[in-house]
N, C-alpha and C positions, 0 to 999 in steps of 0.2 A: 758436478762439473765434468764428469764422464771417468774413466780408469784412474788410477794412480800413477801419478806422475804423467800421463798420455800430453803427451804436443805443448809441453811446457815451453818447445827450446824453436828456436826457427834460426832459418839461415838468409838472412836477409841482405842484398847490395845498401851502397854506399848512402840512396836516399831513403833507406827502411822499405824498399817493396822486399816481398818475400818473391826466393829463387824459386821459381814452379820447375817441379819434377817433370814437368812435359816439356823444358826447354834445357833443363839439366838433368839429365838421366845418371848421370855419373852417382847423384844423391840415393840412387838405390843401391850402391855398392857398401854404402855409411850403416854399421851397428853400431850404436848409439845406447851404453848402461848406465844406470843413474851407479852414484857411487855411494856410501857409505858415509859420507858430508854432504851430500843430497848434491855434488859437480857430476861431471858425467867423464865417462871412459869409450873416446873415440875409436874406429878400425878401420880402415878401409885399404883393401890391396893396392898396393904398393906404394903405401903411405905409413910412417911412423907412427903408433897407438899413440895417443897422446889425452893424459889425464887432465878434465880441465877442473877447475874449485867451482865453488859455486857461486853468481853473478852476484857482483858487487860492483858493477861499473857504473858510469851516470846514465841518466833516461833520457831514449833517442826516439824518435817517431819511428811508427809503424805503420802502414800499407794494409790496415785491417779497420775497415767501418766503424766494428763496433769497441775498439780500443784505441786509445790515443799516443800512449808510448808502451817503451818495454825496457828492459834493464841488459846495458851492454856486457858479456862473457870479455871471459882474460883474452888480450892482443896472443896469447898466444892461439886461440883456437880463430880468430879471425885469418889469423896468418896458415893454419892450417886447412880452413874451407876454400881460401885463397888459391893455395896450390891445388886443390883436389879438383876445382872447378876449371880454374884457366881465365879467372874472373875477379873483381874485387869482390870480398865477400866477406860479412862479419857473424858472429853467433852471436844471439838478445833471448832472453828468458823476460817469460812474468811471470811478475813475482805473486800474481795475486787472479787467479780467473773471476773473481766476484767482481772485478770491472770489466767483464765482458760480458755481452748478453746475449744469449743467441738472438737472431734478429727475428724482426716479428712478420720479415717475407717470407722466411724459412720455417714458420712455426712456433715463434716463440711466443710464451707468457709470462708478463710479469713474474719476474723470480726464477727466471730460466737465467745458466749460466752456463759458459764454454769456457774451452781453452783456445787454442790458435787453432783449433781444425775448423774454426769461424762459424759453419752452418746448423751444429749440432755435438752435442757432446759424444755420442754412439752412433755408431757405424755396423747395423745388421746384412748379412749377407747368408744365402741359403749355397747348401750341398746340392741341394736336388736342382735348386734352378741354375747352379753352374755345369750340372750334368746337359741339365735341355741344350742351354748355350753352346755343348761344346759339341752336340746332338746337330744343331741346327747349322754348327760351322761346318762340321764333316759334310751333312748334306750340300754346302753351296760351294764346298771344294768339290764334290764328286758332280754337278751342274757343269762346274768349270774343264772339269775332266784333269784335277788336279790329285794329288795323293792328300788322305787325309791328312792334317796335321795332329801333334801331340795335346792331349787335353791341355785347356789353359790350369795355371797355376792361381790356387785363389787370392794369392798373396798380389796379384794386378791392381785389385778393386780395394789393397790396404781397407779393412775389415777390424773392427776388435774383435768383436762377436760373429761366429760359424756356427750354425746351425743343421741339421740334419733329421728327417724323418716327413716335413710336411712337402705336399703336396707343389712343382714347381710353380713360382710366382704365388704361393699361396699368400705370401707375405706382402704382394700388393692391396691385400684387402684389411690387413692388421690396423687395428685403433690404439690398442692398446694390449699385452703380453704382462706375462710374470716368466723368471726365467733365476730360477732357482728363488732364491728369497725378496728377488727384489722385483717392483714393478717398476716398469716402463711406460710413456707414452710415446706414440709411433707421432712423431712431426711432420715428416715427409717423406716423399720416396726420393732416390737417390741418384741427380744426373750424373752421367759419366762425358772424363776428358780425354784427352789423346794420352794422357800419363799412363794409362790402363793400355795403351798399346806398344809398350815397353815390356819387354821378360825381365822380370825380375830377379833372374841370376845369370843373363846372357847380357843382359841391358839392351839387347838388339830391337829397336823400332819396329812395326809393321802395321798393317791393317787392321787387322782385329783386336777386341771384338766388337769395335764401335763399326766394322761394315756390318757385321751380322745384326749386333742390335738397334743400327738403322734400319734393316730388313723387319725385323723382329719386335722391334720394343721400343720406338720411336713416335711418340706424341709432343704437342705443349713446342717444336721445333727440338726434342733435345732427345738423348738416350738414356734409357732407365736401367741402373739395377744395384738393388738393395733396399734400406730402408732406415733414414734415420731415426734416433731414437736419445729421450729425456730421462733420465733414473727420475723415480719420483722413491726418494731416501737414501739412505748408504747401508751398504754390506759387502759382501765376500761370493764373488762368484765364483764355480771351479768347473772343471773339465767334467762332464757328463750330468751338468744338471739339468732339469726336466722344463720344458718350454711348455705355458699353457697360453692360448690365446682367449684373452675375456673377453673382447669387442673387436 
């Protein structure tokens, strides 16, 4: 069902749709740690940390296809996204991702399962192909007769898996990978929203790099980059382990 603990928790208005980070940017200023009784330990600048327990509230409708409710978090952290946003705004966990399926437009097979990231459990993204991208943005500032700007930050395209060493976009031809002990299958590749045009420690809006990779990487009406991905088992990944690609 993808990382430990990953997208358990969402922030959803008053009728269960979830708050999209391309309409609420402020949600990138939110770190967010599971706690030690499995509630989580909220922060966000210039807002009070606030520890919330773990959901034991009643089950409210969700805004997601392939799940039908979710379990409401303490009034207190409702009352805390509330102010953070400027919105009504409540927190909902589930309590169980094996009622969720990844969907079968997205690549799913029977016995495939998510959490609230909806499309896929893992989220692959290359070094080398955010190198080209920030390659191909310099290029169409210096067309414009603009200064180049600062590489982007990979943290735009929220990623669990970074990878480094192949070949840019090699990973649009992957089937399937091992990546340290565990195997994967590649579902799909990965369209991108205006969320990713957001800095992720400025919060400030802009352009790119959805103009570049409408330039660039634009098929199908949408912009590509990444790659999702199924664990086929469980284990323990770590930092430096060795990517091979079988198909």
């Amino acid at each position: 069902m993808g990382l430990a603990e990953d997208r358990r928790w969402a922030v959803v208005d008053e009728r269960g749709d979830v708050h999209w980070l391309g309409e609420n940017p402020r949600l990138l200023s939110v770190v967010a740690a599971v706690t030690d009784e499995d509630g989580l330990l909220l922060e966000a600048p210039g807002m009070p940390p606030l520890k919330v327990p773990p959901a034991t509230g009643e089950r409210v409708p969700i805004g997601f296809a392939e799940v039908d409710d979710v379990v409401l978090a303490h009034p207190d952290a409702h009352a805390w996204f509330t102010r953070l946003l400027g919105k009504p705004a409540r927190l909902v966990w589930l309590d169980d991702p094996r009622r969720c399926a990844v969907p079968a437009a997205h690549g799913g097979l029977p016995g495939d399962v998510v959490h609230l990231a909806g499309d896929a459990p893992v989220l692959l993204t290359s070094r080398s192909s955010l190198r080209r991208l920030d390659e191909w943005i310099s290029e169409g500032a210096a067309e414009r007769g603009e200064d180049p700007p600062a590489p982007l930050d990979m943290a735009r395209f929220r990623p669990n898996l970074v990878i480094d060493g192949a070949p840019p976009y090699a990973e649009d031809a992957w089937r399937e990978l091992r990546i340290g002990p565990l195997t994967f299958r590649v579902t799909e590749h990965c369209d991108r929203c205006a969320a990713t045009t957001y800095d992720p420690v400025t919060f400030a809006g802009g352009k790119e790099p959805l103009r570049t990779l409408a330039r660039h990487r634009r098929w199908d009406g949408k912009t590509w980059f990444g790659i999702r991905l199924v664990p086929r088992g469980r284990g323990e990944l770590r930092l430096g382990d060795p990517v091979t690609v079988l198909a």
